[in-house]
C-alpha positions in Angstrom: 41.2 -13.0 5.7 39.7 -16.4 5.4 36.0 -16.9 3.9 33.4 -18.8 6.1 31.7 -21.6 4.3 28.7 -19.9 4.8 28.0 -16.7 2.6 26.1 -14.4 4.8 29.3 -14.7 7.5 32.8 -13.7 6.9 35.8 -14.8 9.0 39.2 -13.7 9.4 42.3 -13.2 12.5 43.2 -10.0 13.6 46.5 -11.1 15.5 45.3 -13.6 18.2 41.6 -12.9 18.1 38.8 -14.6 15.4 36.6 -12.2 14.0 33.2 -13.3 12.5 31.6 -10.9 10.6 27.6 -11.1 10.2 26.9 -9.9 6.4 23.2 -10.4 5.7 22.1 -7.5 4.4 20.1 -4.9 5.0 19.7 -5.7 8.4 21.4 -9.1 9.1 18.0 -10.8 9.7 18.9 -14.1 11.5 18.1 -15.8 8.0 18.8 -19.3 7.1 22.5 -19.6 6.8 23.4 -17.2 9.3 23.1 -19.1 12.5 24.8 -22.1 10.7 28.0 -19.5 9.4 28.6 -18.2 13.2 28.5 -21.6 14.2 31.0 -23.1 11.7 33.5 -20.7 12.5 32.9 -21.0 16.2 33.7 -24.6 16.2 36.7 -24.1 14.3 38.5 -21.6 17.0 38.0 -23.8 19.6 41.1 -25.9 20.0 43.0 -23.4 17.6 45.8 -22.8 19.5 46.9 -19.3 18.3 43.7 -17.7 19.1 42.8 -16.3 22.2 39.1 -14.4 21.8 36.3 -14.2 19.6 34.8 -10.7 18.6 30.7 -11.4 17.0 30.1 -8.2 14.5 27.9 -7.2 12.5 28.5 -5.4 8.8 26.8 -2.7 7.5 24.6 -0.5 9.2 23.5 -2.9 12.2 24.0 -5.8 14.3 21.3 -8.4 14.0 18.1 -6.9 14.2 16.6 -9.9 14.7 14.9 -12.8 13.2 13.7 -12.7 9.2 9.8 -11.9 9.9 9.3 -13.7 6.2 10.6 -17.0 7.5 8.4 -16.7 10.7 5.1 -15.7 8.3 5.8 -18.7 5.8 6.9 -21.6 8.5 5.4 -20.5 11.8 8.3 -21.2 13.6 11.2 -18.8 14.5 14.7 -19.9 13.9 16.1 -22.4 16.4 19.4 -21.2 17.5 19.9 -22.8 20.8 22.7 -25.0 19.6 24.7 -21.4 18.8 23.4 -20.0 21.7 24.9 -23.0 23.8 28.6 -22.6 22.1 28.6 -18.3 22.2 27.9 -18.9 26.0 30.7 -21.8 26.7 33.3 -21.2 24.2 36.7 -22.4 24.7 37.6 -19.0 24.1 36.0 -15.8 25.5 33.4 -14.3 23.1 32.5 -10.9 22.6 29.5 -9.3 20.7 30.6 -5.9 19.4 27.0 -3.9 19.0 25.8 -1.2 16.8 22.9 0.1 14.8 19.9 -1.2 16.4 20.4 -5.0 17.9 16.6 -5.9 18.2 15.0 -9.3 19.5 16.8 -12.3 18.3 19.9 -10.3 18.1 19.9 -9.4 21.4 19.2 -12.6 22.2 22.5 -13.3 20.8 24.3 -11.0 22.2 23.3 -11.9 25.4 24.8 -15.5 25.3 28.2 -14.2 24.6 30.3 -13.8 27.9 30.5 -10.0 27.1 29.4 -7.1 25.5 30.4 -3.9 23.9 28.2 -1.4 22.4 29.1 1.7 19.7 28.2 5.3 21.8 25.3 5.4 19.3 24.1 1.6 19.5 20.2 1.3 20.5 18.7 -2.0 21.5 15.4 -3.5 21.9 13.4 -6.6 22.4 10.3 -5.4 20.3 9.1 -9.3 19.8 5.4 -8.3 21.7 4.5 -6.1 19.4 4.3 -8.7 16.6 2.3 -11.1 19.6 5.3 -13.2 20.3 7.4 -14.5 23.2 10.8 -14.3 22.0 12.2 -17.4 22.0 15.6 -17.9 22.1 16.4 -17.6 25.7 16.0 -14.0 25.8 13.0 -13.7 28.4 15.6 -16.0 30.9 19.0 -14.0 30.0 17.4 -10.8 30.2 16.3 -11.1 33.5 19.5 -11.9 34.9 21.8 -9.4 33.5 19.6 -6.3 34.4 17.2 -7.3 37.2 13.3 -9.0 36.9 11.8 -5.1 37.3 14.0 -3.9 34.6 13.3 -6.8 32.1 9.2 -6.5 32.9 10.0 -3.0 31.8 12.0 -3.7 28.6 9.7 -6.2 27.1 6.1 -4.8 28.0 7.1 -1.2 26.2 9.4 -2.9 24.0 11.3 0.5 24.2 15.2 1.1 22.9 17.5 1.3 25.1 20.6 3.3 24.7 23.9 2.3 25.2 24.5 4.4 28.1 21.5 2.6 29.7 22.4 -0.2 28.4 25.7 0.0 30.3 23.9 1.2 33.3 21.3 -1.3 33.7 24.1 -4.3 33.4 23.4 -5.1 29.4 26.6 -4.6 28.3 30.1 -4.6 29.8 31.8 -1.6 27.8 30.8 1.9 25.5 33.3 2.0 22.7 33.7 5.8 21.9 36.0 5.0 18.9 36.1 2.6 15.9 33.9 -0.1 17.3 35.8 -3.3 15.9 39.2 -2.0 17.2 37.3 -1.1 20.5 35.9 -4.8 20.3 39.3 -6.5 19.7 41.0 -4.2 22.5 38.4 -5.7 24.9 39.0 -9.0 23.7 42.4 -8.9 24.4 42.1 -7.3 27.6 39.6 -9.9 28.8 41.7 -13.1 27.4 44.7 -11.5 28.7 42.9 -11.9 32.3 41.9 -15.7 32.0 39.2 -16.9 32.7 36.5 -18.2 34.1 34.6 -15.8 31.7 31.1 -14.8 33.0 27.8 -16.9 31.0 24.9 -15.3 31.4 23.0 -18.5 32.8 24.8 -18.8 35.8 24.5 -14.8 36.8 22.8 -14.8 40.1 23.5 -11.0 41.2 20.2 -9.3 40.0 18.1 -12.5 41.3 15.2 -10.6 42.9 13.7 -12.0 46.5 11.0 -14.5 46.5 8.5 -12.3 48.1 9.5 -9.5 45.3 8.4 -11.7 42.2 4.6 -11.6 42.4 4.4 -7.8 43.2 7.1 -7.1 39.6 5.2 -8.9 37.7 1.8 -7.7 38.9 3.2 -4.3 38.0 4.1 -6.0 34.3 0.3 -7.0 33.9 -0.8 -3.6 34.3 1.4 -1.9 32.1 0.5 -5.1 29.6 -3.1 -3.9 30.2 -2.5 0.2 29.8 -0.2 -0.2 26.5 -1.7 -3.5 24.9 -5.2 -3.9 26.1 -6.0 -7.5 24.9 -3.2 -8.5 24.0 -2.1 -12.1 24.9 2.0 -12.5 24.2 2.6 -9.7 26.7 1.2 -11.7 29.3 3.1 -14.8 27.6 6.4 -13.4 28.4 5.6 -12.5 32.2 4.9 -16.4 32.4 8.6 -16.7 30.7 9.4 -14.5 33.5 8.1 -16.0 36.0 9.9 -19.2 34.8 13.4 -17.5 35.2 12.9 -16.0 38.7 11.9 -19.3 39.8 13.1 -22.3 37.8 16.8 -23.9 36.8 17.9 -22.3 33.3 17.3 -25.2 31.3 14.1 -25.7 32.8 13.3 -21.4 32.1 14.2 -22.5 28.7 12.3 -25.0 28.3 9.1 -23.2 29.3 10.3 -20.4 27.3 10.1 -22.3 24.0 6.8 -24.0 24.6 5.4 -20.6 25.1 7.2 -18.9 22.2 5.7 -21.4 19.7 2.4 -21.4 20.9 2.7 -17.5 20.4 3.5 -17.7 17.0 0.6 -19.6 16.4 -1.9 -17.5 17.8 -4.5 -15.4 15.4 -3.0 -12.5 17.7 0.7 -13.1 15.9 -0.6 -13.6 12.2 -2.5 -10.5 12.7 0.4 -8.6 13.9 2.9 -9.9 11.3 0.7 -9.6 8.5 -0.1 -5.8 9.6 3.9 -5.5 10.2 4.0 -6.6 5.9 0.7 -4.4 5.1 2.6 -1.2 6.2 5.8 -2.0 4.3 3.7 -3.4 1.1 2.3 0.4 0.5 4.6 1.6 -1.2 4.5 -0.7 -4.1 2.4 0.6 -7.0 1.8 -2.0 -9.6 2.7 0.9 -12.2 5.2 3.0 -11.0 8.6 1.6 -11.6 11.3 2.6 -8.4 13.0 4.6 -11.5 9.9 6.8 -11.9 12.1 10.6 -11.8 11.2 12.0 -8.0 10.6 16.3 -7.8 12.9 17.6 -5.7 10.9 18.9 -2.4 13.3 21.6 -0.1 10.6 24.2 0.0 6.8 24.3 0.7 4.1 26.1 1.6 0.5 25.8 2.9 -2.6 27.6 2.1 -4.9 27.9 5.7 -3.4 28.6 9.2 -6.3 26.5 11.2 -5.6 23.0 12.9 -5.2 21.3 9.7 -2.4 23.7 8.0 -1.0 24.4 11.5 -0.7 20.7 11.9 0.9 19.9 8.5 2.8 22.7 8.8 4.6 21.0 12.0 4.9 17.8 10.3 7.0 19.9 7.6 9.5 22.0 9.5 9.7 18.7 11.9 11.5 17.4 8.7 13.7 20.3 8.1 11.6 21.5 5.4 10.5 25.5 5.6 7.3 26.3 5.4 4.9 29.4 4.0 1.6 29.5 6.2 -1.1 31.6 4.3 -4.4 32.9 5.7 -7.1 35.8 4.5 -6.1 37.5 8.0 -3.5 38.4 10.7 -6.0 37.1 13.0 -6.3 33.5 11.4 -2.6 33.4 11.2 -1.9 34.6 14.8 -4.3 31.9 16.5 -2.9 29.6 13.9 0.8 29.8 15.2 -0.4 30.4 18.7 -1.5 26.6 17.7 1.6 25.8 16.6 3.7 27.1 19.6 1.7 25.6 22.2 2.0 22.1 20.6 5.5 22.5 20.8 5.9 23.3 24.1 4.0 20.7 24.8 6.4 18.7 22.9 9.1 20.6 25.3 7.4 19.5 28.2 7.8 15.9 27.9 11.4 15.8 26.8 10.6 15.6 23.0 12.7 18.3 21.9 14.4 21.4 23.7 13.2 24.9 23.8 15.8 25.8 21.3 14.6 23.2 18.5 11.2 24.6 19.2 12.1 27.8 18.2 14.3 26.9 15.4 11.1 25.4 14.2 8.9 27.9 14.8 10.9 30.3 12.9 11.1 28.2 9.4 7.3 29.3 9.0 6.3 32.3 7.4 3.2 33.9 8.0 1.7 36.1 5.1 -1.3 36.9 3.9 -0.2 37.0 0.4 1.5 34.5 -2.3 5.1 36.4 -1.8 7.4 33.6 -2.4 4.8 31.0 -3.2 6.7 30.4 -7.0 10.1 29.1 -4.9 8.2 26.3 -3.2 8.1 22.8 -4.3 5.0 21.6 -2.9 2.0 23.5 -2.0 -0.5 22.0 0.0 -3.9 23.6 0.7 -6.0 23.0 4.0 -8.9 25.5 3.7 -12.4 24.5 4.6 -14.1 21.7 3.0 -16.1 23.7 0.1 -15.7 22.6 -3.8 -15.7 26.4 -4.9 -13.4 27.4 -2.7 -10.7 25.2 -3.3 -11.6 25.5 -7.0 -10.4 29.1 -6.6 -7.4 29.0 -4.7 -6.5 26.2 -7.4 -7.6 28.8 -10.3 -4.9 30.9 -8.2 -2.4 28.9 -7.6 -1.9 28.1 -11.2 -1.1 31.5 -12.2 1.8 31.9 -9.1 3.2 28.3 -8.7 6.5 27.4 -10.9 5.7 24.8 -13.2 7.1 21.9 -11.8 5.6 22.5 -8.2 3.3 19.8 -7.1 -0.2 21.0 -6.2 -1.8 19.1 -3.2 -5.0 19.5 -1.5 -5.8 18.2 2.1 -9.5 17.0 1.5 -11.1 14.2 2.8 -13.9 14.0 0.6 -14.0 16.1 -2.6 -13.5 15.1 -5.9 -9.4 15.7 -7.2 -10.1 15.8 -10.1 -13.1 18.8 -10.4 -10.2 20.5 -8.0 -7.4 19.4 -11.0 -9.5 20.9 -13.6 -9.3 24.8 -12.0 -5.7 24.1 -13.4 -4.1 24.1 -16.8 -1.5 21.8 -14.9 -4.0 18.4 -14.2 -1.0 16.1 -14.1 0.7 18.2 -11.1 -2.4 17.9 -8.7 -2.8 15.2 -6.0 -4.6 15.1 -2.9 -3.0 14.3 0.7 -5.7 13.8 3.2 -3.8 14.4 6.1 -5.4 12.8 9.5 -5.7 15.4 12.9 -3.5 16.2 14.4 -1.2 16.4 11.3 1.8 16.5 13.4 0.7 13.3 15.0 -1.0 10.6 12.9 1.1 8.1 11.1 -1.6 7.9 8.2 -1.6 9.9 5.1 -4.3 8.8 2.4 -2.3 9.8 -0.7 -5.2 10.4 -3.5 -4.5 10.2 -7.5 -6.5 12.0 -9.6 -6.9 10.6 -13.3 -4.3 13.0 -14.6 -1.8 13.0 -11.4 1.4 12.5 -13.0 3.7 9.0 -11.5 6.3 11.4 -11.0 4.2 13.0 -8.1 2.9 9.9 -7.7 6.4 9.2 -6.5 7.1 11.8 -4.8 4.3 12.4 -2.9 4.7 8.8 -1.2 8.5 9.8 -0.8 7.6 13.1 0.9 5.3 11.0 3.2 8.0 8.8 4.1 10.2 11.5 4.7 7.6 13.2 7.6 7.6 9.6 8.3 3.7 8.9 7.5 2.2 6.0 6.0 1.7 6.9 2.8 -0.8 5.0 0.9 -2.0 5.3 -2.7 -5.9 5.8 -3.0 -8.2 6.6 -6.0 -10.3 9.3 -6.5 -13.4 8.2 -4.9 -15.8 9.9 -2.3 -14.2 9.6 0.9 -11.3 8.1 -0.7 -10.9 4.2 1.4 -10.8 5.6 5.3 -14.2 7.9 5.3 -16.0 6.2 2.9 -15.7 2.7 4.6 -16.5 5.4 8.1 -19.6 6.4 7.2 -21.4 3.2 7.8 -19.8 2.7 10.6 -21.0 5.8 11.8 -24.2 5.5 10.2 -25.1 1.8 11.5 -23.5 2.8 14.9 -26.5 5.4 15.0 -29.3 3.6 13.4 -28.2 0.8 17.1 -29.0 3.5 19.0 -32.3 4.3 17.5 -33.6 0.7 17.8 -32.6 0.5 21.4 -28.8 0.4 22.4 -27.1 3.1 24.3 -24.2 5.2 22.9 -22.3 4.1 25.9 -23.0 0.5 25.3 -21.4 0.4 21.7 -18.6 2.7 22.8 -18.0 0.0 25.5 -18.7 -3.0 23.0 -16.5 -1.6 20.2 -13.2 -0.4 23.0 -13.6 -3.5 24.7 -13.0 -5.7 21.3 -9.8 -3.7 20.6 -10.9 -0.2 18.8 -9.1 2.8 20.6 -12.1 5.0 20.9 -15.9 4.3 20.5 -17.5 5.2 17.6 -19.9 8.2 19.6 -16.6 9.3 21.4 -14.6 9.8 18.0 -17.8 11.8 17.0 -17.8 14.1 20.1 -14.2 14.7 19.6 -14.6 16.0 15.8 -17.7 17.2 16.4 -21.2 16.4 15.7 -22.0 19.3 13.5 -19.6 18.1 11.1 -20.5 14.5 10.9 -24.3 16.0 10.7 -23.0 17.7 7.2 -21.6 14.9 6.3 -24.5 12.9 6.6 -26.4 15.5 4.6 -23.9 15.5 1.6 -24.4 11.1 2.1 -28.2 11.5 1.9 -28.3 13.3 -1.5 -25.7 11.4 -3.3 -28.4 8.2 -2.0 -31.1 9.7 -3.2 -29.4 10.2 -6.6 -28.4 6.4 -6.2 -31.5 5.1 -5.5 -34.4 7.6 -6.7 -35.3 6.9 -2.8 -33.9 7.8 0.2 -32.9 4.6 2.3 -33.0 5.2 5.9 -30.5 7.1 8.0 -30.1 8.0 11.9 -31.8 11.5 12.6 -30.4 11.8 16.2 -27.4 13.7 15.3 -29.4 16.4 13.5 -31.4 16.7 16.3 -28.5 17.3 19.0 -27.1 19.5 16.6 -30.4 21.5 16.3 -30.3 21.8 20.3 -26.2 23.1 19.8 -24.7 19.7 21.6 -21.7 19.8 19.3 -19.4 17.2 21.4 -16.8 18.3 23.4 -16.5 21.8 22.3 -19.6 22.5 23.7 -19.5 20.2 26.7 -22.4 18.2 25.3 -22.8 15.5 22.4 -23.5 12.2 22.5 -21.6 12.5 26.4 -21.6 14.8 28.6 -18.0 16.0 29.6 -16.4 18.1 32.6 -13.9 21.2 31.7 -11.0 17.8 31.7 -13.0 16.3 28.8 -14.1 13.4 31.6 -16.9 11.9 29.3 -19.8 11.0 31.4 -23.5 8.9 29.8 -26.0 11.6 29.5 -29.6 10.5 30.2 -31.3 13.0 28.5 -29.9 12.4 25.3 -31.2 8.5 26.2 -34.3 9.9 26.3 -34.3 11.8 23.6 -33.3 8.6 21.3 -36.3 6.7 22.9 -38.8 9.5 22.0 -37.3 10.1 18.5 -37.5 6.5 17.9 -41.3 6.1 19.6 -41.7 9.0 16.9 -40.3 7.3 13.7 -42.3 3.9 14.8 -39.0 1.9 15.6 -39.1 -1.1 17.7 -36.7 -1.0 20.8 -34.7 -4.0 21.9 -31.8 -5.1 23.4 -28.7 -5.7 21.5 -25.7 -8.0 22.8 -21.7 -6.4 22.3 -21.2 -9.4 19.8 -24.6 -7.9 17.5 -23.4 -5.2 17.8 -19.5 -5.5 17.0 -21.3 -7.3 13.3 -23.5 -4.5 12.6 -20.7 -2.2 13.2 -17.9 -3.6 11.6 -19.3 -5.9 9.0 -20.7 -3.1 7.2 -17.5 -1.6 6.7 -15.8 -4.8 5.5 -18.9 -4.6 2.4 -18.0 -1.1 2.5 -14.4 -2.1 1.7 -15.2 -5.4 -0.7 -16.9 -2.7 -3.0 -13.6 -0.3 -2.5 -11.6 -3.1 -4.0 -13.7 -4.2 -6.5 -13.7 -0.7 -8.0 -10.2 -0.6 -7.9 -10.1 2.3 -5.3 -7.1 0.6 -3.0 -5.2 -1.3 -4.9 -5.0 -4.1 -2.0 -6.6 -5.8 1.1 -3.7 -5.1 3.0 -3.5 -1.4 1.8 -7.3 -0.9 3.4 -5.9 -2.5 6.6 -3.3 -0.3 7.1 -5.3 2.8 6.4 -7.6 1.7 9.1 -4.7 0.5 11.9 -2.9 3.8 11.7 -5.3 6.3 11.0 -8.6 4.8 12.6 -7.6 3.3 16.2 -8.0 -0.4 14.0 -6.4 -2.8 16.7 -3.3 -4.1 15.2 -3.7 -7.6 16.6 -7.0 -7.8 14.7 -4.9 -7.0 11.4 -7.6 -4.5 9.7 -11.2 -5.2 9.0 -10.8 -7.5 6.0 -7.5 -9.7 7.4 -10.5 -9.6 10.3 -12.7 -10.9 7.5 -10.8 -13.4 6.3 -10.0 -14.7 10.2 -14.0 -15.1 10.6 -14.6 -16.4 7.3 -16.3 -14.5 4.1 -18.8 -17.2 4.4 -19.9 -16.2 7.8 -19.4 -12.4 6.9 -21.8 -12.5 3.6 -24.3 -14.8 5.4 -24.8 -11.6 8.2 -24.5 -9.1 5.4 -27.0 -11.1 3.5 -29.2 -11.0 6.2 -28.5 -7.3 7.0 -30.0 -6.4 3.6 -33.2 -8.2 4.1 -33.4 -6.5 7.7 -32.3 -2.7 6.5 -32.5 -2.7 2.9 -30.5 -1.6 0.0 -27.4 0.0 1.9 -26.4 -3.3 2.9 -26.5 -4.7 -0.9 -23.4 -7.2 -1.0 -20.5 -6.5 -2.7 -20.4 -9.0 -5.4 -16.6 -9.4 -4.7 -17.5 -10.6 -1.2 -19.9 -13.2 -2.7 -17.6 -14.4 -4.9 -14.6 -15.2 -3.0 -17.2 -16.6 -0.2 -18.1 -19.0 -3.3 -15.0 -19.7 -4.3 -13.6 -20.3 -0.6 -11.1 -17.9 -0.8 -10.2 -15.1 1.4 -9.1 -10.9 0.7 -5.5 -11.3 1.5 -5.8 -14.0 -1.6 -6.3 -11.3 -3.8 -2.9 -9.4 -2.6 -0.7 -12.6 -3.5 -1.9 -12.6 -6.8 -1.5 -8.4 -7.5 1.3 -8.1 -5.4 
């Protein structure tokens, strides 16, 4: 074995056919050097007489899974690799990329300039570049389309799904399946394929899959509605069709060309910094200034749960879904009957759509335990209670807990708003106690607020963000604050969507206003959908902590009591904010138009109209104060980490990058000057947070503050 000049590729001769190993670990990111080292050694096999083919490999656990994301954030440029791609495509000597892992983007995009490809049974491969908000950009959007068709490509690059290699095979991707040792598969099919002579196939000249002329608009029409269904507002989707378009209809170099131009104006957009920079928020989380990677870890093979409703049944899934076997205890057969009946009939709804098979559903199913007692509750490692949201009672199944839990079991409750630490202290065991506010459906949302009490030990600390990984969440550190970061930056959200409605917009014309700038649901529909009677308690609980605030109570909507009062619960009942059919089909309700207009005639409020853009700042700007204040109190420990909460637990668009990076893209100077005038318009609740004003003084922006802490 011979040692390429370049340290992240290896190089060596197995008989007649160069091997050049890609070693960039973890992943072997097209990083500088790489590129540069497959290059080197290509060039040198060219007019080397005693070899005959080139096998491309990866080391480690993948092939190149594309480009190094921390390159394209600091430069905003990817690499440029079309001088490699140029000699992979016409080598002197057949090349062959030998696949495994999962090949993503740029990697592919490699791949597919070699003259062939093999693939490991197990390989998976993607072109996932939209969902960062750029056109890939080298040569992949005109390659793609001509090994596996124009349809197929649309289809590959708008869901930015894996393919397997099967599939991959299949759809034309790659040439060969190795079932065995992938490099010997890889240098038995560069043999074979020397052996045969040439000319060896380059992807540029494939004309096989070319699609009709008259077939072109009507695929990628097709493309720009699934752009629209799966990234509404989105711009690089709609990028890459152009890049398609380009290869159906113009010369390679020419596709190319057009490709590149509209690559880099991708990775310029605000679209593409919001989507990278929410791509690093997610993997930032679990860094706690405080807690070295050493910190010991509990062990966590056994668990159980304290309440059987949607909440416990939810969490419950999420366990057993990682191999992890679960007690489910409720105060009756009843509670724990409907609760599994729960349970079952998200599985086989699971089932239905191919997620798992009926067997795996019932080899789920059976690692819960129903009881009604604490039999067994001393072997588990983690209990985790999901009971109603009521201080006593959580106090006393704490109280209980403490007398039948071993020592070193973690005690967790699933609370969105109570205090930890008045929970910790029904405990002799403080330093064991942590919250994990869990997001509905449990089994389903990515976020998990994990909430440290003053006394939570790091070790379950530690853990607890390991265990969230491990039922693959986003776990993300909180302090012990009311309504943690995600609610308590909510409830004026909720609260200033409510008060619009009073002085004269429609609850259909914010949910429009808010969906059409990128939120997944309106504000009104998300209340519908939990129900009203439980945001009109938590309004209740907000109104008295106010009044002991201020010694006054500022003003708050009153509509929601009132449809409460009259039983419209949301969709439970039919009736909310919306009216909806027995499908859940939301329709505008008049009457409850007309109830606003009387209750505000009532209160004296002056009606008018509101544009989407007034009402996108009242909505959202009061959360970014909301969240200024959550960082100045040290509450989340970053910007970033407040982004991510509200991307994947709050419907946050990801190509907005969280309300403050949404801040920061307006400008704090713009944000406090509406906030400023907010508080002169509606008083003390919109009081700025004085870290807003100062990094508006200072020019500076909230993701500032994560370069320095991080």
């Amino acid at each position: 074995m011979t040692s390429s000049p370049h340290s992240l590729t290896r190089f060596h001769v197995d008989g007649r056919v160069a091997i050049i190993t890609i070693n960039n670990p973890p992943v072997n990111a097209i990083a500088k050097g790489v590129p540069e080292g497959i290059e080197a050694a290509l060039q040198s096999v060219q007019t080397n007489p005693e070899i005959d083919a080139v096998v491309l490999i990866g080391a480690g656990k993948t092939f190149i899974a594309g480009a190094d994301l921390a390159e394209f954030a600091e430069t905003g440029k990817g690499p440029d690799i079309a001088t490699l791609l140029t000699l992979l495509e016409n080598s002197a000597k057949p090349t062959v990329a030998a696949l495994h892992g999962t090949p993503l983007g740029g990697g592919v995009e490699i791949a597919m300039a070699a003259n062939y490809r093999v693939a490991a049974a197990d390989t998976q491969m993607g072109m996932p570049e939209v969902t960062i908000g750029v056109v890939p950009g080298a040569q992949g959007t005109q390659r793609l389309p001509r090994l596996v068709g124009l349809a197929k490509a649309v289809e590959m690059l708008m869901t930015a799904a894996m393919v397997k290699a099967p599939e991959a095979l299949q759809i034309g991707l790659i040439d060969h399946v190795v079932t065995g040792d992938l490099l010997e598969g890889a240098l038995a099919f560069a043999k074979e394929v020397a052996a045969k002579g040439g000319p060896h196939p380059k992807t540029s000249e494939k004309t096989d899959k070319q699609v009709a002329p008259e077939a072109i608009a009507p695929i990628l029409a097709a493309g720009r509605e699934q752009a629209k269904k799966l990234r509404r507002n989105q711009t690089a989707p709609l990028k890459v069709l152009e890049a398609f378009e380009a290869a159906a209809t113009l010369p390679f170099d020419q596709g190319i060309q057009k490709e590149r131009e509209l690559s880099e104006a991708s990775l310029q957009s605000p679209q593409a910094k919001a989507l990278i920079h929410a791509f690093f928020a997610e993997r930032a989380v679990g860094k706690i200034a405080d807690i070295p990677k050493d910190t010991p870890l509990y062990s966590i093979r056994k668990a159980a749960i304290i309440g059987a409703g949607t909440m416990g049944g939810g969490i419950a899934m999420a366990l057993v879904n990682a191999g992890i076997p679960v007690r489910l205890k409720d105060s009756s057969q009843a509670a724990l009957d409907r609760g599994l009946a729960t349970v079952r009939s998200n599985f086989e709804r699971s089932v239905s759509r191919g997620r798992i098979t009926a067997e795996v559903m019932e080899q789920r199913i059976a690692m819960i335990s129903p009881q009604m007692d604490y039999a067994g509750f001393d072997e588990a490692d983690i209990v985790i209670e999901a009971v109603y949201e009521s201080m006593d009672l959580k106090k006393q199944i704490f109280g209980e807990l403490d007398q039948v839990a071993k020592p070193d079991c973690i005690l967790a409750t699933n609370t969105s708003t109570l205090d930890i630490d008045e929970i910790a202290s029904a405990t002799q065991r403080p330093q064991m106690v942590i919250g994990l506010h869990f997001f509905s459906p449990a089994h389903v949302m990515r976020l998990l607020e994990v909430v440290r009490g003053k006394a939570t030990s790091k070790s379950v600390v530690a853990t607890t963000l390991g265990l969230a990984k491990t039922l693959r969440k986003v776990g993300v550190l909180v302090g012990n604050a009311y309504g943690f970061v995600g609610n308590r930056m909510m409830f004026p959200y909720m609260r200033e969507a409510q008060l619009l409605v009073e002085e004269g917009a429609t609850p259909a014309q914010v949910d429009a206003a808010l969906t059409d700038w990128g939120m997944a649901m309106g504000i009104f529909s998300v209340d519908d959908m939990g129900g009203l009677d439980l945001g009109s308690h938590v309004f209740k609980k907000i109104r008295k902590r106010q009044e002991l605030a201020f010694g006054t109570q500022p003003r708050m909507p009153v509509m929601i009591d009132k449809l409460v009062e009259l039983g419209r619960l949301g969709q439970k009942t039919r009736k909310g904010w919306f009216l909806y059919d027995e499908n859940r089909k939301q329709t505008p309700d008049p009457e409850v138009e007309q109830m606003i207009a009387a209750a505000a005639k009532e209160l004296g409020i002056a009606r008018r109209t509101f544009t989407n853009d007034q009402i996108i700042e009242r909505c959202l700007y009061c959360m970014i104060n909301e969240g200024a204040k959550i960082l100045e109190e040290g509450v989340a420990q970053r910007a970033s980490d407040i982004d991510t909460i509200y991307m994947t637990g709050y419907g946050f668009p990801g190509y907005r990058g969280g309300p403050m990076w949404y801040a920061d893209a307006v400008g704090l100077d713009k944000v406090l000057a509406k906030v400023k005038q907010f508080h002169q318009e509606h008083g003390v609740l919109w009081t700025p947070s004085r870290l807003l004003e100062k990094l508006a003084a200072e020019g500076k922006t909230f993701a500032s503050l994560d370069q320095v802490t991080s």
